[in-house]
BALOBA-1460 file (C-alpha; in Angstrom, 3 decimals):
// residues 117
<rec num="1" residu="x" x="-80.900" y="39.407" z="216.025"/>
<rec num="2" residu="x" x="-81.964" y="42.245" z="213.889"/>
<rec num="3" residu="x" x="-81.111" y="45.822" z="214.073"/>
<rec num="4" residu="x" x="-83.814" y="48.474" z="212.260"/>
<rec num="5" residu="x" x="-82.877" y="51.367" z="210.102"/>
<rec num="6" residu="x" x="-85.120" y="53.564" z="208.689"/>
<rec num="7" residu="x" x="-84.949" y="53.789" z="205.025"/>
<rec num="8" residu="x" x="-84.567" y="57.758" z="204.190"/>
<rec num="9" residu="x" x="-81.257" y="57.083" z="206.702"/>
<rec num="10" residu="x" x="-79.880" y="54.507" z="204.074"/>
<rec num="11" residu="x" x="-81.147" y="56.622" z="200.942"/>
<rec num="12" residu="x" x="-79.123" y="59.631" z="202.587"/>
<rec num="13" residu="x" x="-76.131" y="57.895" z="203.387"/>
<rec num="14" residu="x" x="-75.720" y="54.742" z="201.015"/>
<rec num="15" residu="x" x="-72.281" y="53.910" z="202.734"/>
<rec num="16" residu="x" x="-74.571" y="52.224" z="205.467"/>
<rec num="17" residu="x" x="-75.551" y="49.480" z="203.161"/>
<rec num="18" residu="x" x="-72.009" y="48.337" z="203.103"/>
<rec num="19" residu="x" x="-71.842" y="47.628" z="206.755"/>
<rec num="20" residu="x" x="-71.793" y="44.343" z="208.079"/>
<rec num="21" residu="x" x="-74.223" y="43.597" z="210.661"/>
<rec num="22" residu="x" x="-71.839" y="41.217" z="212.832"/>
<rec num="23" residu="x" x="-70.672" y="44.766" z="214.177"/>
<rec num="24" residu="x" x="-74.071" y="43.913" z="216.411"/>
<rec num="25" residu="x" x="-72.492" y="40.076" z="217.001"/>
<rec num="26" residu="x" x="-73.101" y="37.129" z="215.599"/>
<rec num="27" residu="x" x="-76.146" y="35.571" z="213.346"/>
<rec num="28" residu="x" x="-77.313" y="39.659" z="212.882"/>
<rec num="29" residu="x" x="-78.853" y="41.747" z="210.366"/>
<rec num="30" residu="x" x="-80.648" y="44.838" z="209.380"/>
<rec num="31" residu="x" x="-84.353" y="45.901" z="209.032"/>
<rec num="32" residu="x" x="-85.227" y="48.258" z="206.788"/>
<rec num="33" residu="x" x="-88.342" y="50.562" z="208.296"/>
<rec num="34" residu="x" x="-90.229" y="52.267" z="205.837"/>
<rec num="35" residu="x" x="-90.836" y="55.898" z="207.095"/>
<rec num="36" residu="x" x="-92.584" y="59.513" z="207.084"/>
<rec num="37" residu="x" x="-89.405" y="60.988" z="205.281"/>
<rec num="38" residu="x" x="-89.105" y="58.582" z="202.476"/>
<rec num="39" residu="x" x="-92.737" y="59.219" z="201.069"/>
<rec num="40" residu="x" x="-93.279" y="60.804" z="197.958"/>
<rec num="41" residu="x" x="-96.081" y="62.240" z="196.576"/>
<rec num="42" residu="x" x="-97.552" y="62.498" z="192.325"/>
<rec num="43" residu="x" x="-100.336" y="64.111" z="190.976"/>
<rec num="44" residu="x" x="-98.736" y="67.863" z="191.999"/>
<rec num="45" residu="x" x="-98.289" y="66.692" z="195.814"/>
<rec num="46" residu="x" x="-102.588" y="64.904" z="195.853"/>
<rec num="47" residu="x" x="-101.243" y="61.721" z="196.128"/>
<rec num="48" residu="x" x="-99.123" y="59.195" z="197.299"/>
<rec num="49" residu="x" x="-96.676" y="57.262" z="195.356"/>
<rec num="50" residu="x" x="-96.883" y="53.673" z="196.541"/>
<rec num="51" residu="x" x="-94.429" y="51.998" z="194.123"/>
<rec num="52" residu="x" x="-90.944" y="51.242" z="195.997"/>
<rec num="53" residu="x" x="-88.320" y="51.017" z="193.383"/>
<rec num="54" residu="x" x="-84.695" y="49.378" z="193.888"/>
<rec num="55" residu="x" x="-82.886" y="48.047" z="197.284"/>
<rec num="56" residu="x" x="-83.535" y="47.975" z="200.507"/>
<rec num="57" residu="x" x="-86.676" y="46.675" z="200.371"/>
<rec num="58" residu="x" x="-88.770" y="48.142" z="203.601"/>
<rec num="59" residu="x" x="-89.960" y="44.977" z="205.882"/>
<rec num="60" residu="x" x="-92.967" y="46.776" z="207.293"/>
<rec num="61" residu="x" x="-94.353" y="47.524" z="204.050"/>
<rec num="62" residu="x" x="-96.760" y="44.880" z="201.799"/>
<rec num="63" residu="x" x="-95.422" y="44.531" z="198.606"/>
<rec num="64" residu="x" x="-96.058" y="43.128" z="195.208"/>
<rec num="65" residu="x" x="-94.172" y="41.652" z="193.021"/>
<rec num="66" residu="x" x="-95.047" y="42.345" z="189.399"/>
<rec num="67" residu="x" x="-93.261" y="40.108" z="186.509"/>
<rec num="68" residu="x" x="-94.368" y="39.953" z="182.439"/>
<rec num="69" residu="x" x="-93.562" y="37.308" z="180.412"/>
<rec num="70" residu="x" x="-94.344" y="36.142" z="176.756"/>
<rec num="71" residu="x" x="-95.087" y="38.235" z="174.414"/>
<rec num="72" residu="x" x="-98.087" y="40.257" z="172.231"/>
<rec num="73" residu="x" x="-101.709" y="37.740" z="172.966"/>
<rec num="74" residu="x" x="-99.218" y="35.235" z="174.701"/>
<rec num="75" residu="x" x="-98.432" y="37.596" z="177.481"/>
<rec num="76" residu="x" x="-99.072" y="36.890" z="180.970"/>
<rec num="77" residu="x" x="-98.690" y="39.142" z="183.914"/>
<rec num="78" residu="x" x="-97.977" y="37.467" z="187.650"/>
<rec num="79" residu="x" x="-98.232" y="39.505" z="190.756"/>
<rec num="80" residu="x" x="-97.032" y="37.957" z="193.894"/>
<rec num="81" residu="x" x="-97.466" y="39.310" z="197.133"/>
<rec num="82" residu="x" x="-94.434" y="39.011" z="199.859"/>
<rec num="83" residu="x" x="-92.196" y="40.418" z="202.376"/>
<rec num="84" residu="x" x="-88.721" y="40.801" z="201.940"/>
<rec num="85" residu="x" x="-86.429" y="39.411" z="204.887"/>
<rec num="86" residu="x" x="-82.871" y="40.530" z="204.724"/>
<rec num="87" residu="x" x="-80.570" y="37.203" z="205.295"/>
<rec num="88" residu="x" x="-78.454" y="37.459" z="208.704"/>
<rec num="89" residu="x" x="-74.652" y="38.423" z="208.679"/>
<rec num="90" residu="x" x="-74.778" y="39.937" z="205.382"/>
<rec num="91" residu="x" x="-75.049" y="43.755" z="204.385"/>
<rec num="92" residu="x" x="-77.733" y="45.237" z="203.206"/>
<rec num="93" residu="x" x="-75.829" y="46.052" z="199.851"/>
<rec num="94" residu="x" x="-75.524" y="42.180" z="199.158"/>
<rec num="95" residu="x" x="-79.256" y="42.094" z="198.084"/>
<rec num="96" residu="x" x="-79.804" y="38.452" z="199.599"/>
<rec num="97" residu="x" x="-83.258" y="38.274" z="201.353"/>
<rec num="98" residu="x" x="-85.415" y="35.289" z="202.248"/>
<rec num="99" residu="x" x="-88.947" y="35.763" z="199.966"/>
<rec num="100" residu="x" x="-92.265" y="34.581" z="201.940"/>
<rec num="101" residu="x" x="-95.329" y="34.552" z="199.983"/>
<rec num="102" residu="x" x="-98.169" y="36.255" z="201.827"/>
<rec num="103" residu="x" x="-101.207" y="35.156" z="199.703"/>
<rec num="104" residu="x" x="-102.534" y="31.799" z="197.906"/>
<rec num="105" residu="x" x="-101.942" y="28.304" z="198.425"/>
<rec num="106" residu="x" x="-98.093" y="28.816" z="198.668"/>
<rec num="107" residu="x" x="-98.512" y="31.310" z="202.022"/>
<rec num="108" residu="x" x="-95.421" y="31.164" z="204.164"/>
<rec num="109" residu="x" x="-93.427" y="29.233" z="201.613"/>
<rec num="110" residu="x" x="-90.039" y="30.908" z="201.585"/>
<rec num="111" residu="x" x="-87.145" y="31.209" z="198.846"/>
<rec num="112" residu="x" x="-83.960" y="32.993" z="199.237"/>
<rec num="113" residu="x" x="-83.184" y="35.305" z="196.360"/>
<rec num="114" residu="x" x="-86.441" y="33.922" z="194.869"/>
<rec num="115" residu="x" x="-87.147" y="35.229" z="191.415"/>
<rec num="116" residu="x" x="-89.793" y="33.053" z="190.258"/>
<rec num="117" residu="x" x="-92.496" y="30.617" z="192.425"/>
């Protein structure tokens, strides 16, 4: 079972991350909800800043995962897009999530902690 949070709650009061979701019994987690509050804006308030930067990752938000490797004419640059899924009884602060791709031929293929694909 999974409990939601919204994420300008956790960026407010980062002690939350610690908790451990069996508080809400066993095989339990957290969901991170991306919301109004935790928007920012560039370009003197004109636009929205879409990038999300460090944990929790938002689940109801479709992200990309940018990675470089190589370097000068031997550089390559992979984006992947997926969804973050926090693992069950762990905090939020462990930074363990299942990975599912959301695009191309590997679509629904999940990795936990996945860093590469």
């Amino acid at each position: 079972m999974y409990v939601t949070r919204p994420l300008s709650l956790l960026r407010r009061t980062p002690e939350l991350l610690t908790l451990q979701p069996q508080d809400h019994g066993p095989n339990s987690g957290y969901l991170v909800l991306f919301d109004e509050e935790c928007e920012t804006t560039t370009c003197f308030a004109l636009c929205k800043d879409r990038s999300i930067r460090g944990l929790p990752f938002p689940q109801n938000k479709d992200l990309t995962v940018c990675y470089t490797r190589g370097v000068g004419e031997h550089r390559k640059t992979d984006n992947d897009e997926v969804v973050f899924i926090p693992l069950l009884d762990q905090p939020l602060s462990s930074g363990l999530y299942y990975v599912i791709r959301r695009q191309g031929k590997d679509m629904g293929y999940v990795k936990i902690n996945a860093y590469m694909f």
